[in-house]
C-alpha positions, 0 to 999 in steps of 0.5 A: 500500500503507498502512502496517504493522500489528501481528498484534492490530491484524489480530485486530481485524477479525472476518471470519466466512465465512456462506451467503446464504439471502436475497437482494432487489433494492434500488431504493432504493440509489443505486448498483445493490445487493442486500439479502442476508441471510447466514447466520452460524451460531451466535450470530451468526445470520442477519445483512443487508448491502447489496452493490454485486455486482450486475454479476457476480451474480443473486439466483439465483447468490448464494443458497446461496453463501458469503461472507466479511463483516465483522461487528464493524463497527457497523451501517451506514443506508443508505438505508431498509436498515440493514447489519449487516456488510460483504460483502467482495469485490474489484473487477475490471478495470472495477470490478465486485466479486467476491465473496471466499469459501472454495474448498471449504464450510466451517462458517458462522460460521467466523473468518479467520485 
């Protein structure tokens, strides 16, 4: 566990929750990856990432799924794929990660708190 932060320091990290519309294999990764596009809503609008979660997920099984994405992070090269926000999950027993998004749909675009 790391150190104690304050609830402004939490405030900070923008974690917005958006629908996957778009999703593409990515060879070009080192790691197995896909190139997701995610819906934000709003002002954010549509937003790509690269996500490791190829072991849990098809293309198929991410589109129309929402997610929960940091998007205040500056945008990220990686490889030929720029990644404008990070996908948030946690890894399992081997590693693989699971998606974390809401239990029940909710506006995209919407702030974690």
């Amino acid at each position: 566990m790391s150190g104690t932060i304050t609830y402004p320091d939490f405030e900070k990290v923008d974690i917005r929750v958006g629908t996957i519309v778009g999703v593409e294999p990515f060879p070009e990764a080192r790691k197995p990856a896909f190139k997701l596009r995610i819906d934000f809503g709003g002002a954010l609008g549509v937003k790509k990432s690269s996500a490791q979660i190829t072991t849990h997920y098809t293309p198929d099984t991410l589109l129309g799924r929402q997610v929960a994405a940091v998007v205040n992070f500056p945008p990220r090269q990686i490889g030929p794929f720029m990644s404008e926000v990070l996908t948030l999950g946690f890894p399992d027993e081997a590693g693989g990660v699971v998606l974390i998004g809401p239990s029940l749909p909710v506006p995209n675009g919407g702030k974690l708190f």
